[in-house]
C-alpha positions in Angstrom: 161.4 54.7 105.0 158.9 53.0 107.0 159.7 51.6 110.3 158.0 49.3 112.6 156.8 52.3 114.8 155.1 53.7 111.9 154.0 50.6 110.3 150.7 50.3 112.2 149.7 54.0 111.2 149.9 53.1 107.9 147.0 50.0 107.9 144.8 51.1 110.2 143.7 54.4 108.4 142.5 57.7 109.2 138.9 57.5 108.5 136.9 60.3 110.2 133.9 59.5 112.6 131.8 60.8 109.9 132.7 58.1 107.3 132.1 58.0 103.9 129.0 60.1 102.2 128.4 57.6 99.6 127.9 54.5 101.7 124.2 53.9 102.7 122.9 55.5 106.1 126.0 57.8 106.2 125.1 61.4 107.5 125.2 64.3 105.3 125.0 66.8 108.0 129.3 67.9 108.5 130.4 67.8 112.0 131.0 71.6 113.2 134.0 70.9 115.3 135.8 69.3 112.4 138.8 71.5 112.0 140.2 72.2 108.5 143.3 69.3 109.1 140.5 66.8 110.0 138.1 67.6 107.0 140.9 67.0 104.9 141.9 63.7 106.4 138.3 62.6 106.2 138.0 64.0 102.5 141.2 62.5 101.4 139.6 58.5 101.8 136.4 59.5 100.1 135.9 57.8 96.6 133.6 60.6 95.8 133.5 64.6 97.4 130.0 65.7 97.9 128.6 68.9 97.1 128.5 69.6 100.8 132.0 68.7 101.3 133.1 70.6 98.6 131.3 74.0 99.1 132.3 73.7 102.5 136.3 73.3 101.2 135.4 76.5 99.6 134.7 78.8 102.6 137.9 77.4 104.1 139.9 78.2 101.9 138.4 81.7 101.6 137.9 82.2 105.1 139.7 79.4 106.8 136.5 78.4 108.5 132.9 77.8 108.0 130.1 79.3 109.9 127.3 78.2 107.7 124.7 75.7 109.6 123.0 74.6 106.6 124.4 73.3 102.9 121.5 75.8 101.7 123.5 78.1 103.7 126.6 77.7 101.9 125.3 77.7 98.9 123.7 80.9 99.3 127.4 82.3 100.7 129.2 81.3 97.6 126.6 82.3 95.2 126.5 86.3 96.6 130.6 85.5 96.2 130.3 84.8 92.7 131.8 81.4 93.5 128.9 79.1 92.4 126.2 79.9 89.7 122.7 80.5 90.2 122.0 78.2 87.5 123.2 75.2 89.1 121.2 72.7 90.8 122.7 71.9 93.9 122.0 68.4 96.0 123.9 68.2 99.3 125.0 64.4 99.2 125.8 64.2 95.2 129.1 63.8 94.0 131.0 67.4 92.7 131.5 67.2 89.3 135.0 68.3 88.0 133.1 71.4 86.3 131.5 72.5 89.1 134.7 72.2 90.7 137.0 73.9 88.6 134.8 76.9 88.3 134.5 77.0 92.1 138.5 77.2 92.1 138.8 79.4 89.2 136.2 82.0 90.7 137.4 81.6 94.6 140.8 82.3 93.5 140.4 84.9 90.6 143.0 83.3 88.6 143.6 85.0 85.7 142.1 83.4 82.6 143.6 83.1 79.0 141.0 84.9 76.4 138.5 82.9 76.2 137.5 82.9 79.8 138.8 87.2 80.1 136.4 87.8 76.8 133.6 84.8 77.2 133.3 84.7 81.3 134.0 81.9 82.9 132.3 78.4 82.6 132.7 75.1 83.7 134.5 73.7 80.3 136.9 77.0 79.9 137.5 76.7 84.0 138.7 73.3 83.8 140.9 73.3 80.9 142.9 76.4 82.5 143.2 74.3 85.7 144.5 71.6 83.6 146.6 73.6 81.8 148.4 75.4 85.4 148.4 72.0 86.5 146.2 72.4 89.0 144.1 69.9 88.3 144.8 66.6 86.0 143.1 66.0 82.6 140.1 64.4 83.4 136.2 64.2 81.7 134.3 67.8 82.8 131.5 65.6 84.4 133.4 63.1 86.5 132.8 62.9 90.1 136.0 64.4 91.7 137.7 61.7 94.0 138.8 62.8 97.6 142.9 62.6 97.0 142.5 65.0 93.8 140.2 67.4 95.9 142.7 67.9 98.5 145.6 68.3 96.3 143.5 71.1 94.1 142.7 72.9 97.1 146.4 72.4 98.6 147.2 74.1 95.3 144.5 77.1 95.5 145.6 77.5 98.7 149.4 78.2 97.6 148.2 80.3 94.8 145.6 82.4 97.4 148.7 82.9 99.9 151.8 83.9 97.6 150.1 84.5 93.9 151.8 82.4 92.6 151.6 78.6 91.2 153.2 75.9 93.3 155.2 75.4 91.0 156.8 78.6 90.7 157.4 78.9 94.3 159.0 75.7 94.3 162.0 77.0 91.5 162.2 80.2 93.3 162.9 78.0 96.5 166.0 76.1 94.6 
């Protein structure tokens, strides 16, 4: 229930001092003394979740910080993880694609895959769908930018999963 305390909160916004990456003259360089509750404030608002943003989601939910200096940086970190492919191209300020994404999640994680991702590896398409299917993710175009509010609540979930090994949901029943 909202109150009149409250109330104020609720228009004015939490936008981060970074702002948004896709408006025009908007740095792409993440602010090191962001701490992982700010990044996902500031994420949250986003339309769009860079690639930036996202790898650097990645390392903190892994390591529950980031160290790296450079989006190269990163990049080269969750590539010797197995966590991004060295096929990719990679562009700090463009949008994550829910591929990209998904495999990021699926590798960071090491969910365990049905038989087509066990026998076939993993990739983008195969990643996705088993996120959709755990309900980690919604059903959604593989190529779609991913918006800020379904980034945080897929790594909220990977989190979960990381922590207990098991879906949210499970945890949730065993809590009743």
């Amino acid at each position: 229930m909202l109150t009149l305390v409250t109330l104020p909160a609720v228009f004015v916004g939490c936008e981060g001092p970074m702002g948004s990456v896709e408006g025009k003259g908007s740095p792409l360089v993440l602010p090191a003394e962001e701490d992982s509750a700010g990044y996902l404030d500031r994420l949250s608002d986003q339309n769009t979740v860079s690639e930036n943003d996202a790898m650097r989601g990645i390392l903190l939910l892994l390591d529950e910080k980031d160290d790296a200096k450079s989006f190269d940086e990163r990049r080269q970190i969750l590539l010797e993880r197995g966590v991004v492919s060295g096929k990719w191209s990679f562009q700090k300020d463009r949008p994550i694609t829910r591929g990209k994404f998904a495999y990021m999640i699926y590798q960071a994680i090491k969910l365990p895959g049905g038989v087509i991702l066990t026998v076939g590896g993993p990739n983008q398409r195969y990643c996705l769908r088993e996120l959709e299917y755990r309900q980690f993710m919604a059903q959604g175009f593989i190529l779609a930018p991913v918006t800020g509010m379904e980034y945080v609540g897929v790594l909220t979930r990977a989190d979960a999963y990381r922590r207990t090994g098991k879906l949210p949901e499970e945890v949730a029943l065993e809590e009743e």
